[in-house]
C-alpha positions in Angstrom: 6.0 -22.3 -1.5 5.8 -20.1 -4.5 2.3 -18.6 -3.4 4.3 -17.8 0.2 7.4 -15.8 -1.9 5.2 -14.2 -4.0 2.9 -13.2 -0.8 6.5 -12.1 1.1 7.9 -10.2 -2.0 4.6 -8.4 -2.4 4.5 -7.1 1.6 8.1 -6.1 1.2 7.6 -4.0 -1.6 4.7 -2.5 -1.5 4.9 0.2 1.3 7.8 0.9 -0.6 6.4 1.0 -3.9 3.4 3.1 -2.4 6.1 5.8 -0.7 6.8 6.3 -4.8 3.0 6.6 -5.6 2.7 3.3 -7.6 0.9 0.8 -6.1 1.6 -3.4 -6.7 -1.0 -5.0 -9.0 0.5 -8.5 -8.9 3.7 -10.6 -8.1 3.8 -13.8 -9.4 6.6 -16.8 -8.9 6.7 -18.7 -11.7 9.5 -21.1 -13.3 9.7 -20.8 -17.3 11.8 -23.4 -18.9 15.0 -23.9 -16.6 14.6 -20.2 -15.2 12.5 -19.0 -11.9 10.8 -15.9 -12.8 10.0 -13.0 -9.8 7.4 -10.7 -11.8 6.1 -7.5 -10.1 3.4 -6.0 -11.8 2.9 -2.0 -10.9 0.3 0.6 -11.7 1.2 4.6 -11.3 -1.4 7.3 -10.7 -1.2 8.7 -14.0 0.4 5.3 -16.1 3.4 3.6 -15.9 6.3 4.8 -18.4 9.5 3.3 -18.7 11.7 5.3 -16.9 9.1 4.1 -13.3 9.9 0.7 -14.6 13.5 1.8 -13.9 13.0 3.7 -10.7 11.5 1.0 -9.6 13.2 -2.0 -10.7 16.3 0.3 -9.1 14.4 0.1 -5.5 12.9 -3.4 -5.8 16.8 -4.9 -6.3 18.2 -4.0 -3.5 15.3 -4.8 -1.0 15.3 -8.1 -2.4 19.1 -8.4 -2.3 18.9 -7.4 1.6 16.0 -9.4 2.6 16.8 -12.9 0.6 12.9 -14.3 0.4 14.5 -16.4 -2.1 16.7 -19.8 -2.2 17.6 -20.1 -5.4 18.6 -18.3 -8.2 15.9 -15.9 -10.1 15.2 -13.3 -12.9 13.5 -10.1 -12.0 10.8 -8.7 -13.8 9.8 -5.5 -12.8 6.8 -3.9 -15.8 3.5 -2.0 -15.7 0.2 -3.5 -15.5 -0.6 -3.3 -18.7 -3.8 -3.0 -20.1 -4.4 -7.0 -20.1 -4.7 -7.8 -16.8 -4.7 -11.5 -15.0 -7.5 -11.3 -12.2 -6.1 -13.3 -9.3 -7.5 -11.6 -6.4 -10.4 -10.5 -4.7 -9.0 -7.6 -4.9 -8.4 -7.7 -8.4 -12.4 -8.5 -9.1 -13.2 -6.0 -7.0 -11.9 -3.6 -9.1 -13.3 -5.2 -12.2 -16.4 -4.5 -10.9 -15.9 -1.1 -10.0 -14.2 0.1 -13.3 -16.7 -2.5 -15.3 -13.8 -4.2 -17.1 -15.1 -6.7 -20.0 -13.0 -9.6 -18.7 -13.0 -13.4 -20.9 -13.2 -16.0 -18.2 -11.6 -19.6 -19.1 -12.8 -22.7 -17.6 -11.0 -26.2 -16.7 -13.8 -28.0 -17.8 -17.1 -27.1 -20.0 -20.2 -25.3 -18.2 -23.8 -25.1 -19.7 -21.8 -26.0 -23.1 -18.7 -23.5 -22.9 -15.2 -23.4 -21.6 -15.3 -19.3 -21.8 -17.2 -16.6 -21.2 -17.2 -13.1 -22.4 -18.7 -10.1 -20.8 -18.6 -7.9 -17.0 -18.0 -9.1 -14.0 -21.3 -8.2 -11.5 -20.4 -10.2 -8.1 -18.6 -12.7 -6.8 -18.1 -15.0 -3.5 -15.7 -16.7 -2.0 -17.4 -19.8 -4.3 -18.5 -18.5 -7.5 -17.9 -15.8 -10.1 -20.8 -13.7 -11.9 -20.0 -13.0 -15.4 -23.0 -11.3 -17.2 -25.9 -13.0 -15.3 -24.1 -16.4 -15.8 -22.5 -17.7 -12.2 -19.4 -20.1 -12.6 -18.2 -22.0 -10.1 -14.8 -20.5 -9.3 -13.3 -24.1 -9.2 -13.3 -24.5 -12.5 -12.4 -21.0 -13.5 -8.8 -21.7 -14.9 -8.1 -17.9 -16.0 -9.8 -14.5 -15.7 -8.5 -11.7 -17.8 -9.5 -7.9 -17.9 -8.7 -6.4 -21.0 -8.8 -2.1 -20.1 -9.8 0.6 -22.4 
C-alpha cells in the first residue's frame, strides 16, 4: 500500500513539478514513530535553493489536498535531493552510471566476506548489481547510496 501512494503521489506531481523545471528524484511513504511521513525529493536544473523548496511545497499542498491519495493523517516533506542520494530505481542506477557516482552498497547478509561495498556502479539487471567488478545479488542489497561531488 505505501509503495502504491508513493507511486500515485509521484505521477501527480511530477508533470507538475516538470511545468516548474524541477524534476521528482524520489517519494517515499514511510511512518516514523507515531507519524506517516509523505517525502518528495526534487532536483532543479541549476540546484535546489530554499525558496524552490517553498514554491514547491506551495504547489505539491494543494494537489494533494484536491486529489486525497491518502487515508490517514500525514506530514509533508517537500526538500532537494541532496547530494546523498538513496538509489531505489532503475532509474536511479541508471544515472549512477551515467554521472559515475561512488555509491557504498549495504547488504542483508555477508557476500564473499562483506556486508558493504564501496566503489562505481558499471551495470546492473533486473537480478544483480555491478559495483566495481564485484556482482551482488540485488536480493540482498539492503541499501544503495550515491554520495555526489
Amino acid at each position: 500500500m505505501k509503495q502504491n501512494i508513493a507511486a500515485t503521489v509521484r505521477a501527480l506531481v511530477e508533470p507538475v513539478m516538470a511545468k516548474m523545471d524541477y524534476s521528482v528524484w524520489d517519494v517515499t511513504f514511510y511512518k516514523e514513530g507515531q507519524e506517516q511521513i509523505l517525502e518528495v525529493e526534487l532536483e532543479g536544473k541549476n540546484g535546489f535553493s530554499l525558496e524552490d523548496c517553498q514554491k514547491a511545497s506551495n504547489t505539491i499542498n494543494p494537489l494533494l489536498d484536491e486529489a486525497d491519495p491518502i487515508e490517514q493523517a500525514y506530514s509533508l516533506i517537500v526538500s532537494g535531493a541532496g547530494l546523498t542520494r538513496v538509489l531505489r530505481t532503475d532509474e536511479h542506477l541508471e544515472r549512477a552510471i551515467k554521472e559515475g557516482w561512488s555509491t557504498e552498497v549495504k547488504l542483508f547478509a555477508a557476500f564473499n566476506g562483506s556486508k558493504a561495498y564501496n566503489g562505481v556502479i558499471t551495470a546492473f539487471d533486473k537480478d544483480t548489481v555491478t559495483v566495481n567488478e564485484t556482482q551482488i545479488d540485488r536480493k540482498i542489497i539492503s541499501k544503495m547510496t550515491s554520495i555526489l561531488e
